[in-house]
C-alpha positions as a Python dict, from the first residue, in 0.01 Angstrom:
ca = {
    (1, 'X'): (0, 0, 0),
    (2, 'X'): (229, -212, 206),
    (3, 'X'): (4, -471, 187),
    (4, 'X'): (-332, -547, -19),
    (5, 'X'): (-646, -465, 91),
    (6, 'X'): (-896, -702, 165),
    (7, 'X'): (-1070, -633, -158),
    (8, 'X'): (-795, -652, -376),
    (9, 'X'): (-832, -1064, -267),
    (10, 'X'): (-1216, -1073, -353),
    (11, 'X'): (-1410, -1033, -680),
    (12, 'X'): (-1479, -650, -580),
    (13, 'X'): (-1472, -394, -763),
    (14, 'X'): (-1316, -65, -614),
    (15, 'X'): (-1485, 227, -792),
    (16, 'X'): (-1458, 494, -571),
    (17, 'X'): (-1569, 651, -184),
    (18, 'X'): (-1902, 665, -45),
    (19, 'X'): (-2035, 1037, -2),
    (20, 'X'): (-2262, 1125, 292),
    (21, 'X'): (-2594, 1171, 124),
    (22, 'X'): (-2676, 1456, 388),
    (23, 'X'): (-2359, 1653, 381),
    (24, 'X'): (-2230, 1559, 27),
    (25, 'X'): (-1878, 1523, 185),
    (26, 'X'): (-1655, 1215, 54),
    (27, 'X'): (-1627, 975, 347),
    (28, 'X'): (-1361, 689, 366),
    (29, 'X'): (-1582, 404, 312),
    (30, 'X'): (-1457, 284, -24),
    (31, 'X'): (-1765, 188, -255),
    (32, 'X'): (-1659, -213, -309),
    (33, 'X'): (-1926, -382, -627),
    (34, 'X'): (-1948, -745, -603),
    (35, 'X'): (-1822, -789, -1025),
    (36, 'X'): (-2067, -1051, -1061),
    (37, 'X'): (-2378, -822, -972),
    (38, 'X'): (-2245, -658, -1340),
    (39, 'X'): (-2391, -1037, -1503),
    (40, 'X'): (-2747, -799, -1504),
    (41, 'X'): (-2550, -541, -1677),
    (42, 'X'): (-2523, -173, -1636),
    (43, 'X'): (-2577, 148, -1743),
    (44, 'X'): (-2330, 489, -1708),
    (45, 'X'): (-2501, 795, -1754),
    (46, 'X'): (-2407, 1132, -1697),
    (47, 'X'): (-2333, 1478, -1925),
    (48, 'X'): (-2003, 1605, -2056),
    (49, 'X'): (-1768, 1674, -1778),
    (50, 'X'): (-1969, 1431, -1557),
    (51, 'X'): (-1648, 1171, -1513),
    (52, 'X'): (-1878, 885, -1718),
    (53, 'X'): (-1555, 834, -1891),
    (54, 'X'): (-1328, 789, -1575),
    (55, 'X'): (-1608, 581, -1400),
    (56, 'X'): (-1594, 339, -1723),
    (57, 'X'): (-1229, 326, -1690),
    (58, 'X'): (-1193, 221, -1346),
    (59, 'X'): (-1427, -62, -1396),
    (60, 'X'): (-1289, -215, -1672),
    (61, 'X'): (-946, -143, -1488),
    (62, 'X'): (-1117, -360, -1181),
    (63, 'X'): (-1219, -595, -1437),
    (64, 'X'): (-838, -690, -1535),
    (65, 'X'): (-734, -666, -1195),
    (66, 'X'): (-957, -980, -1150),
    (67, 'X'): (-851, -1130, -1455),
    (68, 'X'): (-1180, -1057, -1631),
    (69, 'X'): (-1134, -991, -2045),
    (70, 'X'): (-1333, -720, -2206),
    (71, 'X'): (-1475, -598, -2553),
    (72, 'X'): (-1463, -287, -2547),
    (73, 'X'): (-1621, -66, -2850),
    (74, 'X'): (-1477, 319, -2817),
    (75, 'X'): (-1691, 569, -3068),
    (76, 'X'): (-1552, 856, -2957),
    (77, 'X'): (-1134, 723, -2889),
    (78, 'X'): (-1118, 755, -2517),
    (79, 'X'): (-1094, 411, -2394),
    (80, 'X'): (-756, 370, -2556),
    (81, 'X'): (-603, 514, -2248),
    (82, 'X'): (-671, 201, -2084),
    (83, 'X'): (-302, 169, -2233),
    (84, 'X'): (-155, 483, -2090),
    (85, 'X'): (-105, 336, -1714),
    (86, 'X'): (301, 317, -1626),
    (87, 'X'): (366, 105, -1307),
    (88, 'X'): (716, 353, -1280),
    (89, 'X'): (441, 672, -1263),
    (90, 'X'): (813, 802, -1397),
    (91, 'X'): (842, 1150, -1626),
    (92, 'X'): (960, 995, -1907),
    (93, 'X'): (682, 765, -1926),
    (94, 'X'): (415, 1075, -1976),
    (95, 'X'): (647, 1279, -2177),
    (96, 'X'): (552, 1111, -2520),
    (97, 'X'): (134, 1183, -2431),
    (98, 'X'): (200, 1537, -2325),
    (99, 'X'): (69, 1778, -2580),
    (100, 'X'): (301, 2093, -2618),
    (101, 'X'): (27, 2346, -2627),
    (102, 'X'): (-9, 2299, -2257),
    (103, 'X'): (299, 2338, -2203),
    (104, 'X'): (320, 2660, -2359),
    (105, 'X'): (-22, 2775, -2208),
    (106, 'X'): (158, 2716, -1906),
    (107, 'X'): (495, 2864, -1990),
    (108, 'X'): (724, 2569, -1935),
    (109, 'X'): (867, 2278, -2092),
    (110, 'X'): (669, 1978, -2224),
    (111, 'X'): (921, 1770, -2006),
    (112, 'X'): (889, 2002, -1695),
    (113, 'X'): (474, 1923, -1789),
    (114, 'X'): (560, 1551, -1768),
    (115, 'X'): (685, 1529, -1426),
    (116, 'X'): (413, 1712, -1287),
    (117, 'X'): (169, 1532, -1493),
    (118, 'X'): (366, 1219, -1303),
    (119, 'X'): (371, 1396, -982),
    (120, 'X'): (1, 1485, -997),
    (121, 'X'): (-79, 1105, -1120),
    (122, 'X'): (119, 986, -805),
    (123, 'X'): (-20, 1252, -558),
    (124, 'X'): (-390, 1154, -682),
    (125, 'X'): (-325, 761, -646),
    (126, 'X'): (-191, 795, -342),
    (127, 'X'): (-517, 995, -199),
    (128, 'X'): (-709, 657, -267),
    (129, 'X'): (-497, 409, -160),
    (130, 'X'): (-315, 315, -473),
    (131, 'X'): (-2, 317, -618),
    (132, 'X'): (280, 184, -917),
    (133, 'X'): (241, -190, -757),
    (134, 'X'): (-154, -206, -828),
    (135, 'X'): (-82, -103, -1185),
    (136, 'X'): (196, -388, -1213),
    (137, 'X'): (-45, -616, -1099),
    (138, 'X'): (-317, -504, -1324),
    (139, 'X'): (-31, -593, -1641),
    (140, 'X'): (56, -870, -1510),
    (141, 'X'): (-318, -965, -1464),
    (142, 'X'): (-432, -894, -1851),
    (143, 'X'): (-345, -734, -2176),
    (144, 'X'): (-485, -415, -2331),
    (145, 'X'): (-461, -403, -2670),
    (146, 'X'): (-653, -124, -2950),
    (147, 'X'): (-790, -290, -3269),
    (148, 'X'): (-889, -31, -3570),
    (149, 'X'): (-1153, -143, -3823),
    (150, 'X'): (-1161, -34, -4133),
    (151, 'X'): (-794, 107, -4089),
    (152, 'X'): (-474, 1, -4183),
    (153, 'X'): (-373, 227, -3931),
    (154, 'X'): (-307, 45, -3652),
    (155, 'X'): (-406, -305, -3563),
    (156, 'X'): (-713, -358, -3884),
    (157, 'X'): (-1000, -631, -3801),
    (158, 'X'): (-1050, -902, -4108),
    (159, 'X'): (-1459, -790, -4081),
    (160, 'X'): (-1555, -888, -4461),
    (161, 'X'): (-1297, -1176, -4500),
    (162, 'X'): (-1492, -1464, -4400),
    (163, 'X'): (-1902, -1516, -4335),
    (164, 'X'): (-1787, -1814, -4155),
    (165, 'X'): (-2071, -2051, -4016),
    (166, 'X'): (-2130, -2108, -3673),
    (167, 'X'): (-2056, -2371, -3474),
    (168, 'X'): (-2303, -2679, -3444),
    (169, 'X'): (-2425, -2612, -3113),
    (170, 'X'): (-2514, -2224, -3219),
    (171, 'X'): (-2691, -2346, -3550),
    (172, 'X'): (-2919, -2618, -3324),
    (173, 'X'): (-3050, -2273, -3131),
    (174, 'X'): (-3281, -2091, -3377),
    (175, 'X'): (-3319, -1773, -3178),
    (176, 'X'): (-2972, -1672, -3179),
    (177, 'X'): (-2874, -1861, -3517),
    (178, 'X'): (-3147, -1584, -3641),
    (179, 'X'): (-2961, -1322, -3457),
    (180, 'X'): (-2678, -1367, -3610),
    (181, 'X'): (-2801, -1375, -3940),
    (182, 'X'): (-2988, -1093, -3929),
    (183, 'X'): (-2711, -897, -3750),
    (184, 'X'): (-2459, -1034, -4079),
    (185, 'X'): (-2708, -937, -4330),
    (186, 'X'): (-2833, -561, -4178),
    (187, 'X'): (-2455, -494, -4152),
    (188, 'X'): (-2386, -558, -4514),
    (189, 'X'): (-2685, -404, -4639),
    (190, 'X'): (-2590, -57, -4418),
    (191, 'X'): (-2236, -40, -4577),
    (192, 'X'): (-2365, -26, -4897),
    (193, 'X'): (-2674, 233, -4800),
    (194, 'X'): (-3010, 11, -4763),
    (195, 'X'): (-3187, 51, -4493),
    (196, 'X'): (-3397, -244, -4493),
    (197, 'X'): (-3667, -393, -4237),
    (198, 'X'): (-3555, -791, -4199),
    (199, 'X'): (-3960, -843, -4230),
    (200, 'X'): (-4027, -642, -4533),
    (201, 'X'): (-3702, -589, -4685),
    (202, 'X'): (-3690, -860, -5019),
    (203, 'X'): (-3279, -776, -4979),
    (204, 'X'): (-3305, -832, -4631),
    (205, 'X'): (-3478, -1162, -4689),
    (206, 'X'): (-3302, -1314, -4973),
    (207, 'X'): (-2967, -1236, -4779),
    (208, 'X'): (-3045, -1407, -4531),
    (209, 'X'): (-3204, -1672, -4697),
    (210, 'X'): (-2881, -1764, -4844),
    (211, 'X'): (-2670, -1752, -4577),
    (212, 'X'): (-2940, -1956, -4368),
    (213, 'X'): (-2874, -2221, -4639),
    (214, 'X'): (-2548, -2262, -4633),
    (215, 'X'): (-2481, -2197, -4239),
    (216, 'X'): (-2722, -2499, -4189),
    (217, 'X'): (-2526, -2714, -4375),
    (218, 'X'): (-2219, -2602, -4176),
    (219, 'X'): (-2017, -2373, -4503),
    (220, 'X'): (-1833, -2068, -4502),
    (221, 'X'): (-1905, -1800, -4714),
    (222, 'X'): (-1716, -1483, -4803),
    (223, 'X'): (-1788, -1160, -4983),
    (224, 'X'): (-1727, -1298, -5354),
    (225, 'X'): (-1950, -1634, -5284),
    (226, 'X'): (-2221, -1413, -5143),
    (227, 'X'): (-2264, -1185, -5450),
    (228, 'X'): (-2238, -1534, -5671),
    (229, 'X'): (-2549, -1698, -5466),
    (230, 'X'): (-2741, -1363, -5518),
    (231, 'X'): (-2672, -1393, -5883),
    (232, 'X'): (-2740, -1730, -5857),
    (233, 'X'): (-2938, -1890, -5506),
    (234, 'X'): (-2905, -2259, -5403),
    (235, 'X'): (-3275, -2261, -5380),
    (236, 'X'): (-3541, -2153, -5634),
    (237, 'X'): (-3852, -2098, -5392),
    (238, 'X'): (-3835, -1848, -5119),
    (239, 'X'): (-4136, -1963, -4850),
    (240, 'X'): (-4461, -2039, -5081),
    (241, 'X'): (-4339, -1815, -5381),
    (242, 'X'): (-4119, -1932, -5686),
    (243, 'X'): (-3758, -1726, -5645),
    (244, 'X'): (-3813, -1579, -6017),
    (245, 'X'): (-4182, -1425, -5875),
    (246, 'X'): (-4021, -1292, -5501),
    (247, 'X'): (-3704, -1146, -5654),
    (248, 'X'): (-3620, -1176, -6010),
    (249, 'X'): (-3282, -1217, -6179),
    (250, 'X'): (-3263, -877, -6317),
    (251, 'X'): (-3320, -684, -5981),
    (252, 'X'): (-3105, -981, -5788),
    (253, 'X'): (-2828, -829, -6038),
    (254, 'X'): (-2871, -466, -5899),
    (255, 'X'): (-2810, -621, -5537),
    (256, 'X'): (-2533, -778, -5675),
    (257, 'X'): (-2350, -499, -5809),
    (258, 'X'): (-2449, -282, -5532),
    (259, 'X'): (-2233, -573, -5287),
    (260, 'X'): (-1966, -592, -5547),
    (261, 'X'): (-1931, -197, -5499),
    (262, 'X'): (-1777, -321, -5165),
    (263, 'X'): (-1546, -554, -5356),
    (264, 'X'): (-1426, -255, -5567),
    (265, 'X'): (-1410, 37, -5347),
    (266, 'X'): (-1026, 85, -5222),
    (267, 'X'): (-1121, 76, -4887),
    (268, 'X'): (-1245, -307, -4890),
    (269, 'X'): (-836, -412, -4840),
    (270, 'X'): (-912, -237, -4497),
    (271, 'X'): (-1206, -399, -4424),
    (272, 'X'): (-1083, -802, -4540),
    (273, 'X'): (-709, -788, -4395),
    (274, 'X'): (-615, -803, -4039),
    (275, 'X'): (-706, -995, -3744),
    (276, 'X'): (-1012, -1247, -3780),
    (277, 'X'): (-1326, -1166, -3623),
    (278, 'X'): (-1239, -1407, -3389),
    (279, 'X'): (-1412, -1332, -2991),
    (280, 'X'): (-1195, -1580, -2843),
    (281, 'X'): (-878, -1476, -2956),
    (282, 'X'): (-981, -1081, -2896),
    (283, 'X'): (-1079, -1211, -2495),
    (284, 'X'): (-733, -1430, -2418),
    (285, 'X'): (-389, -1434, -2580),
    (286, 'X'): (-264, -1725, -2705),
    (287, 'X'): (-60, -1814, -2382),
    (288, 'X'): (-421, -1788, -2213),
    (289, 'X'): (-381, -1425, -2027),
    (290, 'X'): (-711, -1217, -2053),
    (291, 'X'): (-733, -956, -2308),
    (292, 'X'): (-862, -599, -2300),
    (293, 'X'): (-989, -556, -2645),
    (294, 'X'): (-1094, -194, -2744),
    (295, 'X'): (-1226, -135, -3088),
    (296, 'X'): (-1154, 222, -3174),
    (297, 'X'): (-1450, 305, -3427),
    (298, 'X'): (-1394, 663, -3428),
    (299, 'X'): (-1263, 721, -3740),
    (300, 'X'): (-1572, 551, -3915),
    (301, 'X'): (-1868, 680, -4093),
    (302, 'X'): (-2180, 667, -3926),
    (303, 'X'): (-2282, 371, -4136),
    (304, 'X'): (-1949, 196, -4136),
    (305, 'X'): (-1997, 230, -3732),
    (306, 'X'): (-2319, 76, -3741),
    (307, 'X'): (-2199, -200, -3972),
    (308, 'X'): (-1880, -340, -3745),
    (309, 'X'): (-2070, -309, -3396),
    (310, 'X'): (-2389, -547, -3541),
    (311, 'X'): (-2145, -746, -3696),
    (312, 'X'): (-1915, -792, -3367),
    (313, 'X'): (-2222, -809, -3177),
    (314, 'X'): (-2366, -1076, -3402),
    (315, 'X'): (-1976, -1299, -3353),
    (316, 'X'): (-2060, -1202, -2988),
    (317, 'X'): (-2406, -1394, -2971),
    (318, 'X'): (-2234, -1706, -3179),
    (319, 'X'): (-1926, -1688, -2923),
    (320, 'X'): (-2166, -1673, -2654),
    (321, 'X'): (-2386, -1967, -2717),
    (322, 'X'): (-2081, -2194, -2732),
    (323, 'X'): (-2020, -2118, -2368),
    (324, 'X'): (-2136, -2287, -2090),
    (325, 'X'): (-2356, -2147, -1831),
    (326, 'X'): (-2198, -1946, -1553),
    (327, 'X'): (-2321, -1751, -1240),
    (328, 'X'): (-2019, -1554, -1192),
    (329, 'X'): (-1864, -1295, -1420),
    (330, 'X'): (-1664, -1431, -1702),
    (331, 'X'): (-1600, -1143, -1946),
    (332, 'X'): (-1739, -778, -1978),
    (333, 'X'): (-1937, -591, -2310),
    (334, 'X'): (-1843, -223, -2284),
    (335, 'X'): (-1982, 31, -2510),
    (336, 'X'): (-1855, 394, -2402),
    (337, 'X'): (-2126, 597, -2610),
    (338, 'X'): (-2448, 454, -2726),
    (339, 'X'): (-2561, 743, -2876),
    (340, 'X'): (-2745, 660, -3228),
    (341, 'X'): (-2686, 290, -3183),
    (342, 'X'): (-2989, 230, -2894),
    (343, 'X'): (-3298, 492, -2989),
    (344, 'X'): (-3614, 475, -2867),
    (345, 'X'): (-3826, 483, -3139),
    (346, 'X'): (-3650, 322, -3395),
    (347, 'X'): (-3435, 27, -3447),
    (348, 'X'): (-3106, -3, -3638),
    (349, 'X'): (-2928, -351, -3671),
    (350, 'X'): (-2697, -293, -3359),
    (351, 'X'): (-2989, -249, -3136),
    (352, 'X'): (-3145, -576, -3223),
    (353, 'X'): (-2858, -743, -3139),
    (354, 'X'): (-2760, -578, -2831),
    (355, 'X'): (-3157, -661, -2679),
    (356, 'X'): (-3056, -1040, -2760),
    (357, 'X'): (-2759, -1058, -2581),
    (358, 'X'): (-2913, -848, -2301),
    (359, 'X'): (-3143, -1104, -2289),
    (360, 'X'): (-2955, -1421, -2277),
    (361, 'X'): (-2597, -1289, -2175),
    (362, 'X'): (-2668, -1309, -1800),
    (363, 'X'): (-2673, -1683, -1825),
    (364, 'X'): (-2357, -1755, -1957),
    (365, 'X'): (-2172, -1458, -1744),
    (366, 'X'): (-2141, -1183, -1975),
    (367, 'X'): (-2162, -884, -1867),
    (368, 'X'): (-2250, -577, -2050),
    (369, 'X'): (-2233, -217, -1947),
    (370, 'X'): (-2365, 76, -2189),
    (371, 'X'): (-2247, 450, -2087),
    (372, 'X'): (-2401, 781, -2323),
    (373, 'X'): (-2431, 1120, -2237),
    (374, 'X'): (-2697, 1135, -2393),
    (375, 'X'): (-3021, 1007, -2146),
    (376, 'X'): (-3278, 1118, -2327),
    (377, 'X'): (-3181, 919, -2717),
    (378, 'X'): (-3204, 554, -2488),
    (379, 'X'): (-3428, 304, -2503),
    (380, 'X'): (-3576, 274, -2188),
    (381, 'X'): (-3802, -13, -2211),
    (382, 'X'): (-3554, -197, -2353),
    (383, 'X'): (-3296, -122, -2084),
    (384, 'X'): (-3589, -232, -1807),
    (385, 'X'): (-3414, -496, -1672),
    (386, 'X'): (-3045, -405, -1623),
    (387, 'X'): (-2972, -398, -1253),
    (388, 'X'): (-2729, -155, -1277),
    (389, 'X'): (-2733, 227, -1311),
    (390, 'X'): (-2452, 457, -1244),
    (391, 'X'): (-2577, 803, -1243),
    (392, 'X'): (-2378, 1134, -1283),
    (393, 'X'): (-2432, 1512, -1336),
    (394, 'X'): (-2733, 1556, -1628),
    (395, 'X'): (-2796, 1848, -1788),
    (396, 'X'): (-3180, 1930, -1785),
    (397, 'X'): (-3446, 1796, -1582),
    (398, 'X'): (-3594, 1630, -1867),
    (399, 'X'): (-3283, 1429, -1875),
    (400, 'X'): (-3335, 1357, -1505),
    (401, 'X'): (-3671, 1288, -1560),
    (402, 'X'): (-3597, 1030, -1815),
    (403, 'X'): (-3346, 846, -1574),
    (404, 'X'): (-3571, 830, -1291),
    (405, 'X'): (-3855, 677, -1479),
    (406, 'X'): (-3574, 476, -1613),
    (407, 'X'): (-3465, 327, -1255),
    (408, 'X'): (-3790, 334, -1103),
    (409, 'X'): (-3770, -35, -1115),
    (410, 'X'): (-3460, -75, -943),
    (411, 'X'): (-3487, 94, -613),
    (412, 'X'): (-3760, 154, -323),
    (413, 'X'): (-3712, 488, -311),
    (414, 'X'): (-3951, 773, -476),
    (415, 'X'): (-3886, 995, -764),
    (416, 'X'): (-3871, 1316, -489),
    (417, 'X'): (-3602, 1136, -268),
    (418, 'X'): (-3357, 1027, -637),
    (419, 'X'): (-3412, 1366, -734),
    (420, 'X'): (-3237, 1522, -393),
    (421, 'X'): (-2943, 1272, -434),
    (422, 'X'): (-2932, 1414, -838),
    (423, 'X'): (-2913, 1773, -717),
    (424, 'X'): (-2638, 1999, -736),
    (425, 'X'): (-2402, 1659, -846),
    (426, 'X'): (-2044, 1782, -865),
    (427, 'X'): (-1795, 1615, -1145),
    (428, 'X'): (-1701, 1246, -1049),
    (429, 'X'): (-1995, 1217, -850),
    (430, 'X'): (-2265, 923, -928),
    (431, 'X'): (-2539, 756, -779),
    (432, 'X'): (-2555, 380, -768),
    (433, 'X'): (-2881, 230, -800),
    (434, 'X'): (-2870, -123, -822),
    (435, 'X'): (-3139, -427, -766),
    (436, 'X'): (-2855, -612, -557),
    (437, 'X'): (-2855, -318, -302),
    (438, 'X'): (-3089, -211, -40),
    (439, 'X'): (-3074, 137, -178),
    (440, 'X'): (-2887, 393, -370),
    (441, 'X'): (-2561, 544, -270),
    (442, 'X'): (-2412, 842, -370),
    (443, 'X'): (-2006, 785, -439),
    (444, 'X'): (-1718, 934, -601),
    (445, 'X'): (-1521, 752, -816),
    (446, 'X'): (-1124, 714, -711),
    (447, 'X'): (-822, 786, -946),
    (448, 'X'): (-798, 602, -1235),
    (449, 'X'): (-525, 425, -1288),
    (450, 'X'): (-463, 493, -1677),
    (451, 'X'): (-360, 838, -1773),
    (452, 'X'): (-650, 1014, -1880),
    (453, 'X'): (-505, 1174, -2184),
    (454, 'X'): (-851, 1242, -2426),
    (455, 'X'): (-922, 1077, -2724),
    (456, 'X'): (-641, 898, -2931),
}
């Protein structure tokens, strides 16, 4: 790589090679994505052992390349190898990731496995037209840095510390001021085990009647105020009824304890120290460089998971309102497993707020891609209008037959003709059906990069 390529000086993404549809051999026509074609969204789907995780990588690699910032939320601890990329491709960078047992499967040294793991890493970035100066560039381009909620392990997220009121120009817009809300309020009410229905729910609805309150009149509220205004609301009618008639004092006083268990429970010092839930300062540094910023969430409980994604996803809609409009890419949403969090026939807080900002993200330039091996747990209908899909290797048919129904919309082709191009898919292999393409293409992805070391 004497000098750059020509897309290295456009907003394209490099993902991979195209592969002749007929012979299934790799060609050398590098698959180039126009980044802001990802303001639709997309969607990464493929089994274990597919590559989904590589292909994820590599975009959101192509994403800092271009100086694009990212929120990133990693269930499953893979995505933190976006940190493991050494410009040097040197030994002694690998040797601290290399996991003796390999070594000894192999019957050498973990530092004779570190220079071939270096050796290998330069060899493969090589064979697509990469090398230690496109890394350098990508660092010098944007940060990557791994936050850990509900962990003092690591770099811990301030998610209970404040319930701090949105801006004015996110309170004058009703839809997402509602969003957010709700998204505060199911959180909460998950962490401490109700599963409540924002319609039916009288939890649900005094909740958020209180924080509607005082967010209107512009006032921040944290855990401890919260649990006094259930004890006590600033109102005493809640729509036509009297508050004593909708919720009385002695069953407000359950919900109350039932929050202050949060208060008392030795992890809450987790949950109400560290960095603010702050979007803008998790997309640039202070100096103004764009940030990488990957949420590790996979040392969480099931509900603690579904509490911080609605409640960054809820910050996400406030942050996003406060933009102004943009037909270009201006940051990325990336969620590497969406798995339990985006069902079809139910609908858990996170989900609510992910179909708002897929509805009103495109507009201000965020982009969000969703990847899950897992086709057949999605939401389809609510997925309808991503332009996107990145297809890989899938199980069963009735996972194919999902995906095809799935992108139906997206591509002139029949069901017969995807299914050929889904055949026999080898690992690293996808198919790219997008609405900004005359039709699919079959690709691999290129060498990431980061060194894929597993989950950390």
């Amino acid at each position: 790589m004497s000098q750059l390529p020509d897309y290295e000086k456009m907003d394209l993404f490099y993902l991979g090679r195209e592969i002749d549809p007929d012979t299934g051999e790799t060609t050398s026509l590098p698959l180039l994505y126009k980044n802001k074609y990802l303001t639709t969204h997309g969607v990464i789907l493929g089994m274990t052992g597919s590559g989904k995780t590589g292909l994820g990588i590599a975009l959101l690699e192509e994403a800092a390349l271009d100086r694009i910032p990212a929120i990133i939320i990693d269930p499953k601890g893979d995505m933190a190898n976006l940190l493991l990329s050494f410009p040097r491709l040197a030994p002694e960078d690998f040797a601290p990731w290399i996991d003796p047992d390999k070594a000894r499967q192999k019957s050498i040294s973990p530092e004779e496995l570190a220079a071939e793991t270096a050796q290998t890493w330069r060899d493969g970035l090589a064979a697509w037209d990469q090398d230690g100066k496109r890394i350098e560039r990508m660092h010098e381009h944007a940060d990557f840095r791994v936050y850990t909620p509900g962990s003092t392990v690591g770099e811990p997220v301030s998610a209970l510390g404040s319930l701090q009121a949105p801006p004015e120009e996110v309170r004058s817009d009703g839809e997402v001021l509602s969003g957010m809300v709700n998204a505060a309020v199911s959180s909460l009410l998950v962490l401490v085990g109700i599963k409540a229905d924002p319609l039916k729910s009288r939890q649900h609805i005094l909740l958020a009647s209180i924080l509607l309150h005082h967010w209107r009149l512009g006032e921040d509220l944290d855990l401890e105020s919260l649990i006094a205004s259930v004890v006590k609301p600033p109102f005493d009618r809640v729509g036509v009824f009297p508050l004593e008639s909708f919720y009385g004092r002695n069953e407000r006083m359950e919900l109350a304890m039932q929050l202050n268990n949060i208060l008392a429970s030795p992890s809450f010092t987790a949950w109400s120290k560290g960095n603010p839930l702050d979007i803008d300062a998790f997309l640039y540094s202070r100096s103004g460089k764009p940030c990488q910023s990957i949420f590790s969430i996979a040392h969480l409980s099931d509900e603690e998971r579904m509490f911080f994604v609605t409640l960054l996803l809820g910050r996400l809609l406030g942050w996003m309102r406060r933009q102004q409009g943009a037909s270009g890419l201006r940051c990325l949403l990336y969620m590497d497993e969406i798995f339990g969090f985006f069902p079809p026939n139910a609908n858990p807080p996170a989900k609510k707020a992910m179909l708002l900002l897929l509805k009103q993200a495109r507009a201000f330039g965020l982009g969000i891609v969703l990847s899950t091996q897992n086709p057949v747990d999605l939401d389809y209908k609510g997925l309808s209008n991503i332009g996107t899909w990145c297809v890989g290797r899938l199980q069963t048919r009735q996972d194919q037959d999902r995906v095809l129904a799935g992108i139906a919309g997206s591509t002139s082709l029949d069901k017969a003709q995807l299914r050929k191009m889904l055949a026999n898919m080898r690992g690293r292999t996808f198919l790219l059906s997008s609405t900004h393409l005359d039709e699919p293409v079959l690709f691999e992805t290129r060498w990431v990069l980061s060194y894929l070391k597993g989950p950390l």
